[in-house]
C-alpha positions as CSV (number, residue, x, y, z in Angstrom):
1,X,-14.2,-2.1,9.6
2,X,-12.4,0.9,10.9
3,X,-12.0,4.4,9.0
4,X,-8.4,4.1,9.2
5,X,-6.1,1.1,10.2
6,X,-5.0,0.7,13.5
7,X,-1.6,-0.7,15.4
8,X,-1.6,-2.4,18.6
9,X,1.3,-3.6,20.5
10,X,-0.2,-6.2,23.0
11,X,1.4,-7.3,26.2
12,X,1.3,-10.8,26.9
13,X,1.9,-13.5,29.3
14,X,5.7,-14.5,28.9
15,X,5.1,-18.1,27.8
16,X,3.4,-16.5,24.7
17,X,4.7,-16.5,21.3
18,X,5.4,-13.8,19.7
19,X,3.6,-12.8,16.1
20,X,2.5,-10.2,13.9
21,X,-1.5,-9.8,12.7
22,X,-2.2,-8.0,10.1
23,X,-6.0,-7.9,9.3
24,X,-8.3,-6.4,6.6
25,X,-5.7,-3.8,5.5
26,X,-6.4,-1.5,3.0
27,X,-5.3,1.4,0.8
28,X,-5.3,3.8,-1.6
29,X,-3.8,6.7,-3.4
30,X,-5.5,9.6,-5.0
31,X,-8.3,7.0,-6.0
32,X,-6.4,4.5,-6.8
33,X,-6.9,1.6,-4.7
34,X,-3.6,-0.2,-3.9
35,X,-4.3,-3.2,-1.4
36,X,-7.6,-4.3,-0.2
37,X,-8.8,-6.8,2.6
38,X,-4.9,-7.6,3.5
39,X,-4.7,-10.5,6.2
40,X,-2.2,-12.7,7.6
41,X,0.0,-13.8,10.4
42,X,3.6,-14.2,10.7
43,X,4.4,-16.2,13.7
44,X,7.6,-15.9,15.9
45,X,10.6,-18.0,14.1
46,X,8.9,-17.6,11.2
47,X,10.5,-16.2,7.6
48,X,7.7,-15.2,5.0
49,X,8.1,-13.8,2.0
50,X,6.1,-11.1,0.5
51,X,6.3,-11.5,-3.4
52,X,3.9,-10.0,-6.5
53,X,3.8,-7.7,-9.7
54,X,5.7,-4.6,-9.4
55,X,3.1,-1.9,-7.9
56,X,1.1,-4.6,-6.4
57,X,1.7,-2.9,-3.1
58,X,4.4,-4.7,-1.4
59,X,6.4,-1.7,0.3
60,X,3.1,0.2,0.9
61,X,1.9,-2.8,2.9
62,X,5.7,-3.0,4.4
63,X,5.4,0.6,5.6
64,X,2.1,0.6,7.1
65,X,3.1,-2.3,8.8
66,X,6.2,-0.6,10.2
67,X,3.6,2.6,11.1
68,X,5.4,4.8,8.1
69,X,2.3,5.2,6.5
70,X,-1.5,4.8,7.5
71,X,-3.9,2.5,5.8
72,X,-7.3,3.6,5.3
73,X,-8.8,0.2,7.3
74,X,-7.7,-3.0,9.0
75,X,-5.0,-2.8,11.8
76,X,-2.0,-4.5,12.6
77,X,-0.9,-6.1,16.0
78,X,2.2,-7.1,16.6
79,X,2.4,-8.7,20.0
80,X,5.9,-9.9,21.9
81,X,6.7,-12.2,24.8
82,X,6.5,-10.6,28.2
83,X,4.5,-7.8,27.2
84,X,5.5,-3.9,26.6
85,X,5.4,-2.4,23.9
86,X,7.4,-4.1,20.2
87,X,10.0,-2.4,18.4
88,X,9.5,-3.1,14.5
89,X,12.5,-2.4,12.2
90,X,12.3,-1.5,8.3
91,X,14.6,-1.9,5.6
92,X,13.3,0.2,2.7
93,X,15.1,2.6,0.3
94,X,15.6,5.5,3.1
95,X,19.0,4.9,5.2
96,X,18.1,5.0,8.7
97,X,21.0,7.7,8.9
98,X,22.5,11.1,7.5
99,X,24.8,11.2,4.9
100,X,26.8,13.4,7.0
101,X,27.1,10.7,9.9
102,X,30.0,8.4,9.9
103,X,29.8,4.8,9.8
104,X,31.2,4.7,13.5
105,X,28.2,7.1,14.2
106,X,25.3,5.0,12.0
107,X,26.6,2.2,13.8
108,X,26.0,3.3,17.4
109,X,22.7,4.8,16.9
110,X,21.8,1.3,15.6
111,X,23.1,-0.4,18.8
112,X,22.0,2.5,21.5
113,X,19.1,0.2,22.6
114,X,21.8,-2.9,23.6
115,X,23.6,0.1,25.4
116,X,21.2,1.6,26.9
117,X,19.8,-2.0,28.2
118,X,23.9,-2.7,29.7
119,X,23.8,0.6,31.2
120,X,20.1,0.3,32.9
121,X,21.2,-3.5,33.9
122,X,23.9,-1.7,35.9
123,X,21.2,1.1,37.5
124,X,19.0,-1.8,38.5
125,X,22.1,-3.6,39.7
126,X,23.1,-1.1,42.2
127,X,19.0,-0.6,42.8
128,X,19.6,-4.1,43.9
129,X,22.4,-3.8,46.3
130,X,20.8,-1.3,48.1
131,X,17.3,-2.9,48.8
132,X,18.2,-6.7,48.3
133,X,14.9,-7.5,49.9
134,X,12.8,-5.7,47.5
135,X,10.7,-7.7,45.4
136,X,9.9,-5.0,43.1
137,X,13.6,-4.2,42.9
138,X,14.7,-7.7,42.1
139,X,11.7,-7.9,39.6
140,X,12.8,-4.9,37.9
141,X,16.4,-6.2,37.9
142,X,15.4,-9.6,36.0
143,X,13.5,-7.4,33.8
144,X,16.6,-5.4,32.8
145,X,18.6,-8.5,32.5
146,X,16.5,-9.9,30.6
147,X,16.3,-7.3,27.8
148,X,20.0,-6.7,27.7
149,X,20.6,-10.4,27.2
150,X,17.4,-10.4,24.0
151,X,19.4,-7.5,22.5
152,X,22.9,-9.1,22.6
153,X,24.2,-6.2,25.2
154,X,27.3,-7.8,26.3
155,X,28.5,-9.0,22.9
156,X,27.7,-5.9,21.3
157,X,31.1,-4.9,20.2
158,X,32.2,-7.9,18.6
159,X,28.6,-8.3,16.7
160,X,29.3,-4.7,14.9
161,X,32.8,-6.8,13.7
162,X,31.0,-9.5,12.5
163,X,28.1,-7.5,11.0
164,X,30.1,-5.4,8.9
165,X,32.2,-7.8,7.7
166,X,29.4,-10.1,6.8
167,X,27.7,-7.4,4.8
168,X,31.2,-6.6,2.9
169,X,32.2,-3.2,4.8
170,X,35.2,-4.6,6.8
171,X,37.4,-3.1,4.7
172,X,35.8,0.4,5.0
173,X,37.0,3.2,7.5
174,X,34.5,3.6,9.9
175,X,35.3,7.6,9.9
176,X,33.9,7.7,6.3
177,X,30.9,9.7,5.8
178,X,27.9,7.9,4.3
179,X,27.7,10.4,2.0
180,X,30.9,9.7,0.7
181,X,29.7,5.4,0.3
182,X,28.3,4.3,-3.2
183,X,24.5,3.7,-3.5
184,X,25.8,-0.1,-2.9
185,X,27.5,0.2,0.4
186,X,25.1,2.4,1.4
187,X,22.8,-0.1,1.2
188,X,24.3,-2.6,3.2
189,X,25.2,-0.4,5.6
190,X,21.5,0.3,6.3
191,X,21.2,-3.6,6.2
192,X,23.5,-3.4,9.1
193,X,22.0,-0.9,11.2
194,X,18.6,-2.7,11.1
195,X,19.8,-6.4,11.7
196,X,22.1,-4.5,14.8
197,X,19.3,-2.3,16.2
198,X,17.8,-6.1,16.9
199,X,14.5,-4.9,16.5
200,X,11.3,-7.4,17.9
201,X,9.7,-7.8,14.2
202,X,11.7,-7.1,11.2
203,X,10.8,-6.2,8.0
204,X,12.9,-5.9,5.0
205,X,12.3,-4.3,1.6
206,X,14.2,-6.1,-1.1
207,X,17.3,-6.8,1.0
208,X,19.4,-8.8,-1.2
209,X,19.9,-5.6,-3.5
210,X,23.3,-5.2,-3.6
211,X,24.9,-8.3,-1.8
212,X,26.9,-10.8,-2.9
213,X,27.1,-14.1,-2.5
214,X,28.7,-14.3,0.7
215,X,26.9,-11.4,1.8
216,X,23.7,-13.0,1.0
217,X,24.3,-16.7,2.4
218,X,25.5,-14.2,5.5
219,X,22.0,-12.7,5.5
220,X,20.3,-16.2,5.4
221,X,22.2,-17.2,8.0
222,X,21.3,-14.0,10.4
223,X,17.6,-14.7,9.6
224,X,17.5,-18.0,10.0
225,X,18.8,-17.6,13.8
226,X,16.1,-14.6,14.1
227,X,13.9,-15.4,16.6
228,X,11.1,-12.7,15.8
229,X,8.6,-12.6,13.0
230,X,10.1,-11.9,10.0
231,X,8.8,-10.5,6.9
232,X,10.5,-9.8,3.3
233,X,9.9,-8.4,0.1
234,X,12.3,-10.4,-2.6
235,X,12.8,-10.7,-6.0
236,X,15.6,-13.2,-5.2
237,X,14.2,-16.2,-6.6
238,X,17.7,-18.4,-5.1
239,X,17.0,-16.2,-1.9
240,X,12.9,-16.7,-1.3
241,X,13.8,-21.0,-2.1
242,X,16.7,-21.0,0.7
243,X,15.5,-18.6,3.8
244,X,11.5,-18.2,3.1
245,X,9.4,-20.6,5.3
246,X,6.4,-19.7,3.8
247,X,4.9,-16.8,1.0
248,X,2.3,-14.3,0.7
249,X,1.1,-13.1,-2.9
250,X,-0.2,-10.3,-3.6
251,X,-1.2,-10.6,-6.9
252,X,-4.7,-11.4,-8.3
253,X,-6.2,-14.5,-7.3
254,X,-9.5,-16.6,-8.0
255,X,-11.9,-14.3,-5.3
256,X,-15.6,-13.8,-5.9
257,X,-17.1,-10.9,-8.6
258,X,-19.4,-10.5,-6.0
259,X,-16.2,-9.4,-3.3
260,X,-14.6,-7.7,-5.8
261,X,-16.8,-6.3,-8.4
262,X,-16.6,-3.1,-7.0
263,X,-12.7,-3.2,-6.9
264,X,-11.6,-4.0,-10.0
265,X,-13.2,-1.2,-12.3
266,X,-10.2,1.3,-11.6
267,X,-8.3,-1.3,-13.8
268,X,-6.6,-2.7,-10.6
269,X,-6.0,-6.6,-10.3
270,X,-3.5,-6.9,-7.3
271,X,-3.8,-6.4,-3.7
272,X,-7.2,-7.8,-3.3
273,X,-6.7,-10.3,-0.4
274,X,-3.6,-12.9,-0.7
275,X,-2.4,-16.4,-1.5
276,X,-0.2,-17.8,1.1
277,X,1.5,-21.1,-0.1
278,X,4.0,-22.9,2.1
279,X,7.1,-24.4,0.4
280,X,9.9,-23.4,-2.1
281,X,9.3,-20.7,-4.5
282,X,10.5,-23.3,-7.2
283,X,7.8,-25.3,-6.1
284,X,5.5,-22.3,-6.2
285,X,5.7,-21.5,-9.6
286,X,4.0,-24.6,-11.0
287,X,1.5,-24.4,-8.0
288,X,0.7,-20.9,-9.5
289,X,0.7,-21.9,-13.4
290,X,-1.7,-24.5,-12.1
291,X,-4.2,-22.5,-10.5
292,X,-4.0,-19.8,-13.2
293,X,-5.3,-23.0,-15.6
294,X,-7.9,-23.6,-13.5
295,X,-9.0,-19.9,-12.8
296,X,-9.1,-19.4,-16.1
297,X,-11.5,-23.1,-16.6
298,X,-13.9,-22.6,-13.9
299,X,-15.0,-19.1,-15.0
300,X,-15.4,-20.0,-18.4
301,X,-17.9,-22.9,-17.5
302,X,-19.9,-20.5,-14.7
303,X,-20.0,-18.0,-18.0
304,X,-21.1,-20.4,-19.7
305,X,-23.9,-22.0,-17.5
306,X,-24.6,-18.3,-16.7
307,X,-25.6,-17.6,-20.6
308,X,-27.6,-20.9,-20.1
309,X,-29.5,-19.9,-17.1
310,X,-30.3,-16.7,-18.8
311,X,-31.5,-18.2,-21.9
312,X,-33.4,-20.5,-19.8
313,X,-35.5,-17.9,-17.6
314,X,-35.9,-16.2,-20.7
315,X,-37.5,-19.0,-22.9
316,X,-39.1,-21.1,-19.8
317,X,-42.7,-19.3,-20.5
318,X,-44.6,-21.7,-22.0
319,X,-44.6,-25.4,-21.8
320,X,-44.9,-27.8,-25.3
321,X,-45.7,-26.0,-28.1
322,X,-46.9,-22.6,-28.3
323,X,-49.7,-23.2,-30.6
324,X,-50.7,-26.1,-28.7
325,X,-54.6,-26.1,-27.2
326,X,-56.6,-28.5,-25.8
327,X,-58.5,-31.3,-27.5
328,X,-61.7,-29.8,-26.1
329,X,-62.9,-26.5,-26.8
330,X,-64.8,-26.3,-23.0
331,X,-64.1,-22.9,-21.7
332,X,-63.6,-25.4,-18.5
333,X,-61.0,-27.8,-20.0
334,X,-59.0,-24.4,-21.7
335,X,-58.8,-23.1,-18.1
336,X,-57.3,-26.1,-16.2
337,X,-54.6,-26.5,-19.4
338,X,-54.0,-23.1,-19.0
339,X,-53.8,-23.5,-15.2
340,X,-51.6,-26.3,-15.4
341,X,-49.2,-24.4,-18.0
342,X,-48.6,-21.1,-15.8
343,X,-48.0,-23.7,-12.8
344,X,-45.3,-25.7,-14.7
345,X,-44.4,-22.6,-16.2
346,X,-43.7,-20.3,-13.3
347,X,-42.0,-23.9,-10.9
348,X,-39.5,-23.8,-14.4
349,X,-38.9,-20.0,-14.5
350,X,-38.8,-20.0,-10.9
351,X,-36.0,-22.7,-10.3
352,X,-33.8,-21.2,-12.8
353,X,-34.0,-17.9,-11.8
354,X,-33.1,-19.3,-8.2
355,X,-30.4,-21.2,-9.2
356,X,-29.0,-17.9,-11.5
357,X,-29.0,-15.9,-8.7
358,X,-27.0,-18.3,-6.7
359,X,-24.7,-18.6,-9.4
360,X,-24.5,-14.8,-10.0
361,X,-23.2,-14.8,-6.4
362,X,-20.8,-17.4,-6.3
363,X,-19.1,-16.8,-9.6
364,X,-15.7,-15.6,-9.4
365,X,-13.9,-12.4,-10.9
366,X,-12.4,-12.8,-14.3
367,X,-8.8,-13.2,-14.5
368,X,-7.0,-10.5,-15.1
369,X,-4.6,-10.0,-18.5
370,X,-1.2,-10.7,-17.4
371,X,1.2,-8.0,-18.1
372,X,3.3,-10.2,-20.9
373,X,6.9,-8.7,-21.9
374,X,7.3,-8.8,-25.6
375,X,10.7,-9.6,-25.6
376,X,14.3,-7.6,-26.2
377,X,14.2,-7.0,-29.6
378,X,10.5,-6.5,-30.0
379,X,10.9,-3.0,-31.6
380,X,12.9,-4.1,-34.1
381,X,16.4,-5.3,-34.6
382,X,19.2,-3.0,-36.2
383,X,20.3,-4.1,-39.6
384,X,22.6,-7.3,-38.7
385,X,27.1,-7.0,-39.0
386,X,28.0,-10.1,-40.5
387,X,31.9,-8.4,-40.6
388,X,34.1,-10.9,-38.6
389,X,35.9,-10.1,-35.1
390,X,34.9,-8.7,-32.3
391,X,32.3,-5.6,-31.6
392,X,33.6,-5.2,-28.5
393,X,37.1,-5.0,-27.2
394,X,38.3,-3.8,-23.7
395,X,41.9,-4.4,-23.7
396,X,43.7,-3.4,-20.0
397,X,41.0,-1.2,-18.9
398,X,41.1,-0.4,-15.4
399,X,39.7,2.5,-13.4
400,X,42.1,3.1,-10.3
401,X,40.5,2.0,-6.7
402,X,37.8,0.2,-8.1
403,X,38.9,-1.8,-11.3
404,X,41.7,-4.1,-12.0
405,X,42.7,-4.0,-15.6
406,X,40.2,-6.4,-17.9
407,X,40.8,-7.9,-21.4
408,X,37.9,-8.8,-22.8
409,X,36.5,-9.7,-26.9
410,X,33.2,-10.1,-27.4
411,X,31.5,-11.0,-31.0
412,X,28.2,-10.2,-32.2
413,X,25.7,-12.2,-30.6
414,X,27.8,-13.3,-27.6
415,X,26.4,-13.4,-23.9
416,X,29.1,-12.7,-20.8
417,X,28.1,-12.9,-17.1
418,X,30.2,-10.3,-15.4
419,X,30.4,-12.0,-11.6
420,X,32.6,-11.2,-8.5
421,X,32.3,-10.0,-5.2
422,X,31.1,-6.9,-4.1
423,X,33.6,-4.3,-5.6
424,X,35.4,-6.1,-8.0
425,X,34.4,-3.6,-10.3
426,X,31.5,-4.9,-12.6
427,X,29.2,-2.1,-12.7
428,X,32.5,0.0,-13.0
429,X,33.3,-2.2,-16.5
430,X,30.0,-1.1,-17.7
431,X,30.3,1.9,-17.1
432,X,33.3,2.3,-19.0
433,X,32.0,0.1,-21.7
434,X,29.6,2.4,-21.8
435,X,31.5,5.8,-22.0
436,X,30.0,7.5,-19.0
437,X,33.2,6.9,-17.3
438,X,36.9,7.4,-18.1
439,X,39.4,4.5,-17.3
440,X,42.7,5.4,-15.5
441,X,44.1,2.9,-18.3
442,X,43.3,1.1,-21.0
443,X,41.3,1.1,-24.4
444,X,37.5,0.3,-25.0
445,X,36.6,-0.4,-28.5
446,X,33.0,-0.4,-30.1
447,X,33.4,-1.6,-33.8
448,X,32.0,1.7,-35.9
449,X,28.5,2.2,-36.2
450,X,27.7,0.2,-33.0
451,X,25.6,1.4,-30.7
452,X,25.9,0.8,-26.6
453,X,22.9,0.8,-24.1
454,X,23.1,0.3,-20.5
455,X,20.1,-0.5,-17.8
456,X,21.7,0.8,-14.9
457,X,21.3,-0.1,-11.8
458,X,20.3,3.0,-9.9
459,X,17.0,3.9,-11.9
460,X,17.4,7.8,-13.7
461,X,14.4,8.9,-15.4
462,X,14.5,11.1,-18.7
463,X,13.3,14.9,-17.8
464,X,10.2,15.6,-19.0
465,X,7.6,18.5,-19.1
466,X,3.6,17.1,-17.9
467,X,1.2,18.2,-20.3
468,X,-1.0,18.2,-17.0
469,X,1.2,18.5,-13.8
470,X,3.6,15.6,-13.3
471,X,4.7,13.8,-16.2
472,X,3.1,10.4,-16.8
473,X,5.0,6.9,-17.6
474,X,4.3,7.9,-21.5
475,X,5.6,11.2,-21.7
476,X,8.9,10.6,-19.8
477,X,9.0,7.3,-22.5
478,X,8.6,10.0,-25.6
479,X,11.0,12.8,-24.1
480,X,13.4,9.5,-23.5
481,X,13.2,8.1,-27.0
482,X,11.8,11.2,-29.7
483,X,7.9,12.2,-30.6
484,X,8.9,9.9,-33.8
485,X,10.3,7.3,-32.2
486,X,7.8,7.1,-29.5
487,X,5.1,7.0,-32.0
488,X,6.3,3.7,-34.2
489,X,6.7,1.9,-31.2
490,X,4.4,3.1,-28.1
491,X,5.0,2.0,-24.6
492,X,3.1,-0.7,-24.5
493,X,4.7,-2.8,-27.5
494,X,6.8,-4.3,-24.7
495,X,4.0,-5.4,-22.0
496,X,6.3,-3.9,-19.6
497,X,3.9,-0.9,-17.6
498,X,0.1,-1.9,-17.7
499,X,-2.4,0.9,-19.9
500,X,-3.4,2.4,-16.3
501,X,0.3,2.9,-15.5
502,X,1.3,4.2,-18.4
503,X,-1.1,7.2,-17.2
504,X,0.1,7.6,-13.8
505,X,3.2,10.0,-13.1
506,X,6.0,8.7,-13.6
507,X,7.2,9.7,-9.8
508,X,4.7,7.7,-8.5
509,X,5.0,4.5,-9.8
510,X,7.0,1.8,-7.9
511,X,10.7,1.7,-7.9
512,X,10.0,-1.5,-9.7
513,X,7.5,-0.1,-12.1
514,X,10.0,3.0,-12.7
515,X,12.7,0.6,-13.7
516,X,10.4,-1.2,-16.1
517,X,10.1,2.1,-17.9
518,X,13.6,2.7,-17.7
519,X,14.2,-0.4,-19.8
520,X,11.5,0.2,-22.1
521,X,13.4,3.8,-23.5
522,X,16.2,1.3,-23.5
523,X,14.9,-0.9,-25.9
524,X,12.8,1.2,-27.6
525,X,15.9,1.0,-30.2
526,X,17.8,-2.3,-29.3
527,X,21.2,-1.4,-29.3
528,X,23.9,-3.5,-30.1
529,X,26.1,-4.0,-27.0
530,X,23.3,-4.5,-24.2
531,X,24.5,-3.7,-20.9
532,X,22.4,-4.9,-18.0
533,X,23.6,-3.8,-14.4
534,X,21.9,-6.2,-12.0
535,X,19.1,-6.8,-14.1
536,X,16.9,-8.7,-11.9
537,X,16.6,-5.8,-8.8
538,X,13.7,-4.8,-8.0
539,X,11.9,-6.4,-11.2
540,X,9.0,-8.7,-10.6
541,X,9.8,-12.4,-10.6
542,X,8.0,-13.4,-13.8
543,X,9.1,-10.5,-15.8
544,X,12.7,-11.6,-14.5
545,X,12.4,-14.7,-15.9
546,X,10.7,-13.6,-19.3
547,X,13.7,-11.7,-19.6
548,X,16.2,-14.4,-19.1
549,X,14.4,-16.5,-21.5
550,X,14.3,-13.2,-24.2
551,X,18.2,-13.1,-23.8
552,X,18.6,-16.4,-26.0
553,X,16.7,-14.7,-29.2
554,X,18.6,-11.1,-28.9
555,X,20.1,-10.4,-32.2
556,X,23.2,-8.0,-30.4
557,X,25.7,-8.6,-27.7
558,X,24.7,-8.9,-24.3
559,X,27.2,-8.3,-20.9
560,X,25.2,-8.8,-17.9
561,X,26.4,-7.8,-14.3
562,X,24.5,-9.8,-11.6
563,X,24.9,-11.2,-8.2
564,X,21.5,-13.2,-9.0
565,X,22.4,-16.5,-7.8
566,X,19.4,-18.3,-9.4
567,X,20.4,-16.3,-12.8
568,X,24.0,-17.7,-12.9
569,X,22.8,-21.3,-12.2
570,X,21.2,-21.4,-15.4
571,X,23.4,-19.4,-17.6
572,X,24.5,-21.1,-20.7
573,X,27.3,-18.4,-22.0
574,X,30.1,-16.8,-21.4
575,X,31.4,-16.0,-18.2
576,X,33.6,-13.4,-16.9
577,X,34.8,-13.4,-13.2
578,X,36.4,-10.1,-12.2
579,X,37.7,-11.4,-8.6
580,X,38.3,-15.3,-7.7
581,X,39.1,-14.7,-4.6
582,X,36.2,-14.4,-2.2
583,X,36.4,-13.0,1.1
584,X,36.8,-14.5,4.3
585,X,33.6,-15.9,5.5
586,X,32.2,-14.3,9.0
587,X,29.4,-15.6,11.4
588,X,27.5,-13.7,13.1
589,X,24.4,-14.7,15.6
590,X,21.5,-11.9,15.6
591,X,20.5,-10.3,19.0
592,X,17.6,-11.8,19.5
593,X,18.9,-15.5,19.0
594,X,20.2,-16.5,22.4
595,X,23.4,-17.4,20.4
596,X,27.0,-16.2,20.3
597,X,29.0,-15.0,17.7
């Protein structure tokens, strides 16, 4: 295997298919080893999604993919119909532009390819004119035409329409700075810019963050029409069942001891090869639980005929009874039992041995513990208000631009699903509910002695001082909740971070893993009114689910804000809808399609 991972972009003949390889990828940071023996292949037309535990490696592998960051072996090939050389495009947390260009500006830096193409179909066309008879003209000419027609060159300007309004930024000014967007528009706009820069493979990282359900069903659309490899990292459970053709897990799966023996003593369970599955990620999750059960089965039997092998090499030295002898006491007839004995003796110790050895190598890794969340109110509940009416009241409470005034009574031990479209105002009603904004009108009221805790949506770490460098997981969890506090219930009561994790920095950890943390100061003292904004981005899909399942035994009032359409299917409370009116639904074919908007 190579020292360091490789990326090839392979011409091929033009009847080829296009695909990505990845093969034997691998990688670590500052020891600790992140993904190891990566390979798979995402064929053209195809839509796979990349799912596991939070820090299993899924951006990292993402990035390398993309050539952002280099592996320490494998390589990647990406190879495209009629040769040159591919453009991959990457959705991850870094816009693509500055915050000091406008949107007009992100915009056309996403479709200068399709403009270059129109203007060099126009070069060649002239080319053309001039030497008609030219073969290599006329080649270079279909060339051109070609590649402005894959990147959607003569549509171009009505595509930017339709893109931006799918994505819910019709309504914005394109001479706004992105600087002046919220972290939500932001976001789509770089969703925008990659889906317009039509690149050959596309890669997204989480791209349902901050879409609603329009945008979303938009996005499955636009993929759905892609025509290049595609490959996304989702926690959108509604999202991975309706676009994903196929996944690829990262997390831990049945391998040999003897493949990953060496791997596994940093504490590190994920990234060590994958398990591609093809079918619905509803139908997934009993697959999984299934082979979990049977991971679990098979190495407790090789453990067990291991300890029998041993005992049997170990014992197998004599045959009969040991104070056996012969009838005869011939020095002849004592040496032919004897004979016979170590022959018996060593054919016994011999075929065990053999068969322990092949055992020792076949035998598979132990599972790993599975990080298991604790539930919401695992540090303890506050003492119970049995007073009658509500905790919570917001009575006309409306924040100008962003919030239309809201009545709303909620009693102890309520759950409300905040829903609407992209700025209806939901994360702006927590906010307010929460006191860390002021409305232009109205009244919130907490009953006295309630407290109010909000997991926000953008994640914002406690400061805190490293005892050696950077501070870990645990102390930005003490200077979050108190030395006190932090000592009757520790980080890992809630089986949220792992007990490696806990001693990384904090900085380092995975925007996942970070938000994890950020939940556990949360609920380190449950607080009466729970506020979750978009509680399902960027967590891991089983801890997801654990936590909708926690919701029905938490002892205060919960208001959730989510776009999760898998999340509001199931929801048995209340229900608040900010904004009935959707928008007007937009189509919108991608470049690379051969299809019209």
């Amino acid at each position: 295997m190579p020292a360091h991972a490789s990326h090839s972009y392979s011409p091929s003949s033009s009847d080829a298919s296009a695909h990505l390889r990845i093969e034997g990828v691998s990688k670590s940071f500052a020891g600790r080893r992140v993904l190891t023996d990566i390979s798979f292949t995402v064929p053209a037309d195809d839509r796979v999604g990349l799912i596991g535990e939070n820090g299993s490696g899924k951006s990292t592998l993402l990035r390398i993919i993309a050539g952002r960051s280099r592996a320490d072996a494998g390589s990647v090939r990406a190879v495209v119909p009629g040769g040159g050389e591919p453009r991959i495009g990457l959705l991850h947390q870094q816009p693509p532009f500055s915050p000091a260009d406008t949107i007009e500006a992100a915009v056309e830096s996403a479709i200068r390819p399709a403009r270059e193409a129109a203007a060099d179909v126009d070069r060649r066309a002239r080319a053309l004119a001039d030497a008609s008879d030219d073969p290599a003209v006329a080649d270079a000419y279909a060339r051109a035409l070609d590649t402005a027609e894959r990147l959607g060159a003569w549509e171009i300007d009505s595509r930017v329409d339709a893109m931006l309004a799918g994505v819910g930024l019709a309504g914005i000014a394109r001479d706004r700075r992105a600087g002046e967007l919220s972290g939500g528009q932001r976001a789509r706009l770089s969703l925008a810019w990659t889906l317009l820069n039509a690149p050959d493979v596309l890669l997204l990282d989480e791209p349902t963050n901050h879409l609603d359900d329009q945008a979303a069903e938009f996005l499955q659309r636009v993929l759905t029409g892609w025509r290049g490899p595609v490959l996304f990292a989702s926690h959108d459970r509604a999202f991975l069942d309706e676009t994903a053709a196929s996944l690829i897990d990262l997390d831990p799966s049945p391998r040999p001891h003897a493949v990953t023996g060496d791997l596994v003593q940093d504490g590190s369970e994920s990234g060590i090869g994958v398990t591609r599955f093809t079918g619905a990620y509803g139908d997934y999750l009993a697959a999984r639980a299934d082979e979990r059960r049977r991971w679990e089965q098979r190495f407790r039997d090789e453990q067990a005929e291991l300890a029998r092998l041993r005992a049997s090499v170990h014992d197998n030295h004599t045959v009969g009874h040991a104070d056996w002898k012969p009838r005869t006491e011939s020095k002849m007839a004592q040496k032919f039992y004897a004979d016979r004995n170590a022959r018996v003796v060593s054919r016994r110790v011999n075929d065990a041995r053999s068969r322990l050895e092949d055992l020792e190598r076949r035998q598979i890794r132990r599972p790993p513990a599975e990080l298991r969340f604790a539930g919401l109110a695992v540090a303890g509940s506050r003492p119970q208000d049995v007073a009658p009416g509500p905790i919570l009241t917001v009575a006309g409470v409306a924040v100008a631009g962003r919030l239309a005034p809201v009545d709303l009574s909620a009693g102890r031990g309520e759950r409300w699903l905040l829903t609407g479209p992209n700025g209806a105002g939901k994360s702006t009603l927590l906010h307010a509910i929460d006191g860390r904004l002021r409305p232009s009108s109205g009244a919130v009221h907490v009953r006295a002695g309630a407290r109010v805790g909000l997991l926000d949506q953008e994640v914002a770490l406690p400061a805190a001082r490293g005892r050696d460098g950077e501070p870990t997981a645990r102390e930005v969890y003490e200077a979050g909740v108190g030395p006190e506090r932090a000592e009757a219930v520790p980080l890992a009561t809630f089986g949220l971070l792992a007990g490696r994790d806990e001693n990384r920095a904090a900085a380092r950890l995975s925007v996942g893993q970070q938000r994890r943390l950020a939940l556990a100061i949360l609920l380190s003292s449950p607080p009466d009114v729970l506020l979750l904004d978009e509680p399902t981005n960027h967590l891991s899909l089983p801890l997801v689910n654990a936590i909708e399942d926690a919701l029905q035994d938490y002892p205060g009032t919960v208001l959730i804000a989510s776009h999760d359409r898998w999340l509001r299917r199931r929801w048995s409370g209340r229900r608040l809808n900010l904004a009935a009116a959707g928008r007007e639904a937009f189509e919108f074919a991608p470049a690379n399609s051969g299809k019209h908007p």
